[in-house]
ZAZA-760731 format. One record per atom (N, C-alpha, C): residue in one letter; x, y, z. Coordinates in steps of 0.001 Angstrom, whole numbers, padded with zeros to 6 digits, always signed. Example, Ala and Ser with C-alpha at 12.3 -4.5 7.8 and 13.67 -1.06 7.14 Angstrom:
A+013190-005690+007800 A+012300-004500+007800 A+013200-003300+007800 S+012850-002250+007080 S+013670-001060+007140 S+012900+000030+007870 
This chain:
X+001384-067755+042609 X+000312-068538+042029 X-000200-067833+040791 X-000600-068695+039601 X-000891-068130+038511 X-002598-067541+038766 X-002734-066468+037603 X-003980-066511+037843 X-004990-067308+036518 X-006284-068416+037431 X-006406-069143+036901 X-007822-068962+036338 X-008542-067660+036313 X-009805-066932+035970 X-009513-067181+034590 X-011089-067804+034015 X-011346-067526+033049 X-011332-065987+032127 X-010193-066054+030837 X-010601-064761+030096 X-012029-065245+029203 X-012422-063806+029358 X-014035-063389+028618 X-013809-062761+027124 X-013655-063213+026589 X-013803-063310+024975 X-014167-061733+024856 X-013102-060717+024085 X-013581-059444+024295 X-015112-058444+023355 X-015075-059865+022348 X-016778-059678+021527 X-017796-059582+022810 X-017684-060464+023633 X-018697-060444+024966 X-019041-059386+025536 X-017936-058171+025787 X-017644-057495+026879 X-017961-056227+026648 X-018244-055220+027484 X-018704-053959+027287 X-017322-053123+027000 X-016516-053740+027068 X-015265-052932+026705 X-014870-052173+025976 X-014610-050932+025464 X-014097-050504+024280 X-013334-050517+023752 X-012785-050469+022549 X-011629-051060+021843 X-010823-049842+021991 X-009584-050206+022663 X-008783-048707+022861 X-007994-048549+021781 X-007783-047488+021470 X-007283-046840+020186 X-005928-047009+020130 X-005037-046595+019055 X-003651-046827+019307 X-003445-045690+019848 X-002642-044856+020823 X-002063-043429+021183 X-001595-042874+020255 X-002167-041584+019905 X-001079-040724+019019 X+000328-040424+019608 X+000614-040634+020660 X+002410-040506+021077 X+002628-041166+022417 X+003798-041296+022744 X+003698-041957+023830 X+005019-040865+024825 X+005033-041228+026083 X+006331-040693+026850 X+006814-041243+027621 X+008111-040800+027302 X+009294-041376+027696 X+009649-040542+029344 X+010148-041075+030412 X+010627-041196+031210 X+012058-040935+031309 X+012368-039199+031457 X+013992-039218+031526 X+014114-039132+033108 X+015343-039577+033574 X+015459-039444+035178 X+016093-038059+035864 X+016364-037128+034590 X+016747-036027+035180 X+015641-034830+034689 X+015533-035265+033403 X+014329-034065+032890 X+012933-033826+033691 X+012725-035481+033616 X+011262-036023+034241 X+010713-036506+032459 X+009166-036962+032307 X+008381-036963+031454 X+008869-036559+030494 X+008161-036652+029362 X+008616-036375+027814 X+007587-036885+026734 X+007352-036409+025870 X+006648-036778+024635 X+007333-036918+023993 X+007263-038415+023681 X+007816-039090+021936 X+007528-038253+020596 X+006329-037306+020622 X+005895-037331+019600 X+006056-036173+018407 X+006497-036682+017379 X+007028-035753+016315 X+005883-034432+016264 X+006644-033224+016202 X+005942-031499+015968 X+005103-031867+014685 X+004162-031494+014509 X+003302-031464+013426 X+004228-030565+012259 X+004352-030873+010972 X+004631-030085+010398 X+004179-028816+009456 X+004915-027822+009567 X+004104-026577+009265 X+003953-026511+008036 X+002631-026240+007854 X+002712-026260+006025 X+002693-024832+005972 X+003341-024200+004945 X+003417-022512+004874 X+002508-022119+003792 X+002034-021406+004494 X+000937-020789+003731 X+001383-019964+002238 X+000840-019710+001447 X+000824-018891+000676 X+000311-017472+000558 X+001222-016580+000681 X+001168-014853+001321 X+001166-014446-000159 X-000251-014116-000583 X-000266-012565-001385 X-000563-011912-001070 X-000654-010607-001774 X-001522-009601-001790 X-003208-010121-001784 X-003741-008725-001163 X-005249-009219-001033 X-006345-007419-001001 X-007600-007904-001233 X-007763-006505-001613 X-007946-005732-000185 X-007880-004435-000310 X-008295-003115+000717 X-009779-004266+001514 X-009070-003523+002890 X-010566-003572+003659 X-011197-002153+003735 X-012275-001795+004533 X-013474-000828+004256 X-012722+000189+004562 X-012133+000194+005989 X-011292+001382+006368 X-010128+001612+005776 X-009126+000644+004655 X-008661+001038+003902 X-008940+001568+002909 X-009584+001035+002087 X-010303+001756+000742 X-010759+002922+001085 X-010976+003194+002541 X-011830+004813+002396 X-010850+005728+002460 X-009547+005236+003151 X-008879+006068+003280 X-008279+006860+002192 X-007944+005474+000982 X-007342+005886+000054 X-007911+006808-000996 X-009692+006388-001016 X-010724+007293-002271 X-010309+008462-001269 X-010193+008928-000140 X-010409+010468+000410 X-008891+011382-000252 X-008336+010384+000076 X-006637+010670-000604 X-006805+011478-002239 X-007071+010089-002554 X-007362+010597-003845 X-008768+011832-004667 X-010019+012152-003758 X-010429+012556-003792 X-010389+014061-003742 X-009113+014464-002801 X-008486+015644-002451 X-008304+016248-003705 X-007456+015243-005016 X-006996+015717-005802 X-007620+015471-007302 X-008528+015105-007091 X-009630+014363-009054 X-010785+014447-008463 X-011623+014738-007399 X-013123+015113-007048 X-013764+013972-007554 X-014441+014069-008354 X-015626+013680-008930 X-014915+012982-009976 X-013735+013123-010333 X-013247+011945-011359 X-012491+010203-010522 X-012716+010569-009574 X-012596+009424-008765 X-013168+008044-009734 X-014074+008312-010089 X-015463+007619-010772 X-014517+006615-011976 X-013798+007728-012843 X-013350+007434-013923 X-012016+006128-013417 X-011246+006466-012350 X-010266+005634-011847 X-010827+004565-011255 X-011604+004856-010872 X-012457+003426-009822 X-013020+002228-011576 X-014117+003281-012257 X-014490+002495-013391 X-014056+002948-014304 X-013112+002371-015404 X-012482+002569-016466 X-012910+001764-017531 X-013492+002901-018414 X-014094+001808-019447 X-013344+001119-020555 X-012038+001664-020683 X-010968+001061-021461 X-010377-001076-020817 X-010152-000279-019554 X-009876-001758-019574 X-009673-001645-017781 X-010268-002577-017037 X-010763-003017-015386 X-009438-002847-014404 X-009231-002113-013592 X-008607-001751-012864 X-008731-002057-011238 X-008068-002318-010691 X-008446-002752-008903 X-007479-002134-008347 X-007563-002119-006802 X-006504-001412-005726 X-006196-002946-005047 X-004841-003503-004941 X-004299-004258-004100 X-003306-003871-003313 X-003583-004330-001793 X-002573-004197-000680 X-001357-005227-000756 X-000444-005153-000867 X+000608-005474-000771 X+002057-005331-000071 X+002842-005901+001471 X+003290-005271+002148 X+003382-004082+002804 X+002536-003351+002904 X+001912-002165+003168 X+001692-000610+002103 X+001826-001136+000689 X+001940-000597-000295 X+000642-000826-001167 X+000156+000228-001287 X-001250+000057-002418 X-000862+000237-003632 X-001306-000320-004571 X-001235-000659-005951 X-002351-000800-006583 X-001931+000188-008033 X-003493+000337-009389 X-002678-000386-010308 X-003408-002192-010663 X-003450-002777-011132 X-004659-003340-012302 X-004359-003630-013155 X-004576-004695-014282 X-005527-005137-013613 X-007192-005865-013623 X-007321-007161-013202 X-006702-008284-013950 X-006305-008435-014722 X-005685-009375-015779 X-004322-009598-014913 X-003592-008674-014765 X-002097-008719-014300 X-002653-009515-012791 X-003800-008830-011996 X-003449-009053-010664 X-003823-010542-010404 X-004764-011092-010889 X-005422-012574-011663 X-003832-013457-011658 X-002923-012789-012005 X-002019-014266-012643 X-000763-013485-011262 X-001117-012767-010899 X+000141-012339-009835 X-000659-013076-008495 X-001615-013543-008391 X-002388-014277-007356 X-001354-015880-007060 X-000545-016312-008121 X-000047-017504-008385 X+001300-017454-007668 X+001769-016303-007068 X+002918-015768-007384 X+003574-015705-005351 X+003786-016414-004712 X+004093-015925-003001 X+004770-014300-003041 X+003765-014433-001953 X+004337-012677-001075 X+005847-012668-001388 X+006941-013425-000660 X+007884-013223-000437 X+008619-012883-001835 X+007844-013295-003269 X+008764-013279-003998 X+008371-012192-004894 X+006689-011675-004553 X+006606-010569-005471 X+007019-009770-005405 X+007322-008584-006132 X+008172-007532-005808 X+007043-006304-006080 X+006788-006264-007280 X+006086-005021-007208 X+004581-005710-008353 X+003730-004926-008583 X+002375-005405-009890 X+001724-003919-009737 X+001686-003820-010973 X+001067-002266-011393 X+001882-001418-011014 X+000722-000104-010371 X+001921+001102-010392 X+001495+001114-008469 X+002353+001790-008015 X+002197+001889-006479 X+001993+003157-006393 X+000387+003557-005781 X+000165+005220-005908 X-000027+005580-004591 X+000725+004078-003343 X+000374+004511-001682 X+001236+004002-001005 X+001308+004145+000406 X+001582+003499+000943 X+001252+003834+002764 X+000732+002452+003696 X+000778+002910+005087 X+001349+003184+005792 X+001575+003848+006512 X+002396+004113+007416 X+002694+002771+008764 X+003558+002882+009555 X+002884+001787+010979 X+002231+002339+011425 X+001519+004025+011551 X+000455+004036+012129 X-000936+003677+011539 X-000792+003118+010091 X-002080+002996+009551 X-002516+003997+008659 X-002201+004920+008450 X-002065+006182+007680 X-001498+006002+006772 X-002731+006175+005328 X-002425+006354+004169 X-002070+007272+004035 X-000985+007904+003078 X-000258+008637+002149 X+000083+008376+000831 X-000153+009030-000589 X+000272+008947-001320 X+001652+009261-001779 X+001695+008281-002785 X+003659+008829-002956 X+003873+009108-004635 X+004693+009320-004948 X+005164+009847-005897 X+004626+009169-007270 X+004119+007509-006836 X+004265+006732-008208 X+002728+007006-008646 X+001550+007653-007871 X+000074+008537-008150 X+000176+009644-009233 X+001570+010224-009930 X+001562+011425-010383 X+000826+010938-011364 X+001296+009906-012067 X+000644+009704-013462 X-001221+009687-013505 X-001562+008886-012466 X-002813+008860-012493 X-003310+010459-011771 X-003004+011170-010740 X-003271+012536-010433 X-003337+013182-011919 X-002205+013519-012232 X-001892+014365-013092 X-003445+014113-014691 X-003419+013004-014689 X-004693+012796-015611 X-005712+012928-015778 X-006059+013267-014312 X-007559+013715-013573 X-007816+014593-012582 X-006844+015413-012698 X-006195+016648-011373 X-007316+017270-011724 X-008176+018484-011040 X-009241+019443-011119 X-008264+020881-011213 X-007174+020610-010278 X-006684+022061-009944 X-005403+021861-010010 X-004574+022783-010732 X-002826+022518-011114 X-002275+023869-011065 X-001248+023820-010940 X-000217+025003-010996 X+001083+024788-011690 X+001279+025790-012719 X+002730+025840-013364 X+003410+026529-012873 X+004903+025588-012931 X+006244+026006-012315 X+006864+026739-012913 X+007601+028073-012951 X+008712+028729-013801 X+009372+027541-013803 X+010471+028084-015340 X+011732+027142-015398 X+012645+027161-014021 X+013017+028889-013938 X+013911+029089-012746 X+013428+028232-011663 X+012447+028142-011217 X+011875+027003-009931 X+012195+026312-010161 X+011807+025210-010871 X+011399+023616-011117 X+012757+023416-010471 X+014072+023465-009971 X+015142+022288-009779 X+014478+022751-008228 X+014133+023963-007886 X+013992+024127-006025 X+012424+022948-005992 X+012094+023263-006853 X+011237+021927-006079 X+011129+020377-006280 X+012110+020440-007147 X+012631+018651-007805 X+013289+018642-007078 X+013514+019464-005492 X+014729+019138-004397 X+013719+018516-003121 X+012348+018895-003308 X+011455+019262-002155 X+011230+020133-001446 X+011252+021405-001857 X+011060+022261-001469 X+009569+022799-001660 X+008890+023471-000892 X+007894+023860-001156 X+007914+025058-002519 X+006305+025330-002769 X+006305+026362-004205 X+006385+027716-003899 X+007200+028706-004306 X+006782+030192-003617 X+006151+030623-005029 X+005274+031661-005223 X+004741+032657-005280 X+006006+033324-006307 X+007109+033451-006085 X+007822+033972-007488 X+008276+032801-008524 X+008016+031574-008360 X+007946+030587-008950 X+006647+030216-009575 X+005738+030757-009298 X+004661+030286-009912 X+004234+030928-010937 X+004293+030153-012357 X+003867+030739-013720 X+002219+031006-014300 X+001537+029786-013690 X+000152+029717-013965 X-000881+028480-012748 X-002298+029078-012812 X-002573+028340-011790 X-004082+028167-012671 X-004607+027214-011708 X-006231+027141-012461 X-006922+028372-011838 X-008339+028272-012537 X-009516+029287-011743 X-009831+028427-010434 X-010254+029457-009511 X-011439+028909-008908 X-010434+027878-007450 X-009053+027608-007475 X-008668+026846-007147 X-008558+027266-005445 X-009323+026471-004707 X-009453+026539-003022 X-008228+027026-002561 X-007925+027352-001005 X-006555+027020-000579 X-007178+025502+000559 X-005819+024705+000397 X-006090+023459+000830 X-006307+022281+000488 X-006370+022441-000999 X-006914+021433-002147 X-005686+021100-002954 X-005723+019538-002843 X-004729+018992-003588 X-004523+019173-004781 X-003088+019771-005295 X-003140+020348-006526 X-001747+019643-007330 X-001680+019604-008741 X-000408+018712-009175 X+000129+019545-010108 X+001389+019706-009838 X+002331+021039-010415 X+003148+020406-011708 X+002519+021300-012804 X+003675+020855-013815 X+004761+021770-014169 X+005775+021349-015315 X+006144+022631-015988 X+005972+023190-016464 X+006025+024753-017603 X+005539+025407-018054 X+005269+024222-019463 X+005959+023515-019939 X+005938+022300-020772 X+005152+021634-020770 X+003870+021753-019238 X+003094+020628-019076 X+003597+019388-019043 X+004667+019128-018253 X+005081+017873-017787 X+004883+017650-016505 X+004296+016525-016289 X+003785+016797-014354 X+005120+016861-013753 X+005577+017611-012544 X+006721+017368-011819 X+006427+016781-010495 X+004704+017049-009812 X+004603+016749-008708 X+003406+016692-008373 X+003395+016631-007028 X+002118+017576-006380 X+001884+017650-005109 X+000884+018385-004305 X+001218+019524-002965 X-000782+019903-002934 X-000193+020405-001796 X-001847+021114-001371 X-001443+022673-001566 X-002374+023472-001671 X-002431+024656-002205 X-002647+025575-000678 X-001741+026249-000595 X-001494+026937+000305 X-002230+028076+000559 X-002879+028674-000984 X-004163+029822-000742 X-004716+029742-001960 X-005926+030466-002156 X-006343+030256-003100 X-006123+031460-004470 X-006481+030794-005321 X-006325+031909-006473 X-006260+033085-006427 X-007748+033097-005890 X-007544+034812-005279 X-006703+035950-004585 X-006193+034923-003437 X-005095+034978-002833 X-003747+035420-003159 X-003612+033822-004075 X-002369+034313-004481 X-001565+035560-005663 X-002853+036024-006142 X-002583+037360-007011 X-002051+038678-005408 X-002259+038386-004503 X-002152+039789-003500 X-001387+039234-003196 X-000184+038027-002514 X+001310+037465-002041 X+002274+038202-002729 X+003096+038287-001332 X+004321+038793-002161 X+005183+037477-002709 X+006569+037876-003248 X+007464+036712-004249 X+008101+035626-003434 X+008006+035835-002045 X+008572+034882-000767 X+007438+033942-000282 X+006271+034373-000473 X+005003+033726+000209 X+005019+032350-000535 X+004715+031125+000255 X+004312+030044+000021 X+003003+030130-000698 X+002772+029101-002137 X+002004+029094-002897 X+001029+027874-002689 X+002280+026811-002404 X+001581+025373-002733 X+003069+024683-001569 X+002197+023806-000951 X+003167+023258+000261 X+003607+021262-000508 X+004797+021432-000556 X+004938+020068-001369 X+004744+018608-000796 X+004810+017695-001481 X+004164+016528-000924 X+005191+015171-001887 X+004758+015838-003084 X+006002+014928-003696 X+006256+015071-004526 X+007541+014721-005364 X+008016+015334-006860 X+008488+014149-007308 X+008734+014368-008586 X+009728+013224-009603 X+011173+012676-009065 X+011833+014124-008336 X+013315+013709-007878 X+013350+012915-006896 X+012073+012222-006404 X+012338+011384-005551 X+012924+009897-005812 X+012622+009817-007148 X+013217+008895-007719 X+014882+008386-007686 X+015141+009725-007839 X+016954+009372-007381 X+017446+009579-005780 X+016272+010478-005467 X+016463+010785-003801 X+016488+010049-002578 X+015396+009573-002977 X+015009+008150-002083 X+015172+006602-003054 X+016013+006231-004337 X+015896+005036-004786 X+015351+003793-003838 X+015769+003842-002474 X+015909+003235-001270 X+014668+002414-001389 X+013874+003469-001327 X+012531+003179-000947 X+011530+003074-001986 X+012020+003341-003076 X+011311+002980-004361 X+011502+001288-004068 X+011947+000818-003904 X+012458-000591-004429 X+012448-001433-003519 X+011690-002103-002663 X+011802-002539-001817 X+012525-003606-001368 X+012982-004393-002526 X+013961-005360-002070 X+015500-004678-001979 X+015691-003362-001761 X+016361-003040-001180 X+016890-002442+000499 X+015607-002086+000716 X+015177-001721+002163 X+014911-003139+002741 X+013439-003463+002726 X+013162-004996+003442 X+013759-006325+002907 
């Protein structure tokens, strides 16, 4: 028998107007249940660089503080022309604001390098400076030491500084204090923490460690690897 009830006009009715479903499911007989409905698609973000957080930035001024004191000031504010620290794949970088402004346009995956790279973290989170800081160290160093000629290739190997290698040192210079070694030429070759102090090192004999190394120029051909990262990652 049909059914012969009046329909109620659905303007009348307390009913709510049901929506269309965003997906529907399908019924397999072996799977069970199923959703019709297409994966949202991923929109990919855009990965740059971005600046230091608090516990980064501190890490890095202490870094650098070891070795320019009080000229920190001058690297942080440069009155020639505006300078910033950007993180980048776990690599810190002294950049341009101008350069870093138009490298903002640019995806993670495809930048390679912007400015000079004077860091980098470790996976434990541990800043270290690396080799590409000499230029800016070396410009604002407090405390330095010159290399004999005869030295300079033992420590363009990584070797630490001895005491019969060492031609000239500053006054006054701590032991423990980050120090950046040139040649007798005044060409920076590196730099290292100072193993004793001035005073000190006039009473060492010619074997005694002077200055314990950290990093030199030859790393450049030593490690290319890791200079360059689109060769490693």
């Amino acid at each position: 028998a049909s059914d012969t009830r009046p329909r109620v006009p659905r303007a009348l009715t307390d009913e709510v107007p049901r929506t269309r479903p965003r997906h529907r499911l399908s019924c397999d007989p072996v799977r069970g249940p199923r959703s019709t409905e297409r994966p949202a698609r991923r929109v990919r973000a855009r990965r740059v660089m971005r600046p230091l957080e608090e516990s980064e930035i501190q890490q890095v001024f202490e870094k650098l503080f070891k070795f320019v004191g009080k000229n920190l000031k001058n690297i942080v504010d440069r009155a020639d022309q505006p300078h910033c620290f950007r993180l980048h794949k776990k690599r810190v970088y002294y950049v341009r604001e101008d350069i870093m402004k138009r490298a903002t346009s640019v995806a993670r995956d495809q930048l390679v390098s912007l400015g000079v790279c004077v860091g980098k973290f470790t996976h434990s989170d541990k800043f270290r400076l690396t080799i590409g800081a000499l230029e800016l160290l070396a410009a604002h160093a407090k405390h330095k030491m010159w290399v004999k000629p005869t030295s300079e290739m033992s420590f363009l190997y990584g070797n630490h500084l001895l005491k019969s290698g060492l031609g000239r040192i500053t006054e006054n210079t701590p032991a423990n204090q980050g120090v950046v070694v040139f040649s007798m030429s005044d060409v920076p070759l590196g730099f290292g923490v100072a193993a004793k102090s001035t005073q000190d090192c006039r009473k060492l004999d010619a074997s005694s460690i002077v200055a314990f190394h950290q990093a030199d120029v030859g790393e450049y051909l030593r490690a290319e690897d890791d200079m360059v990262q689109g060769k490693k990652e």
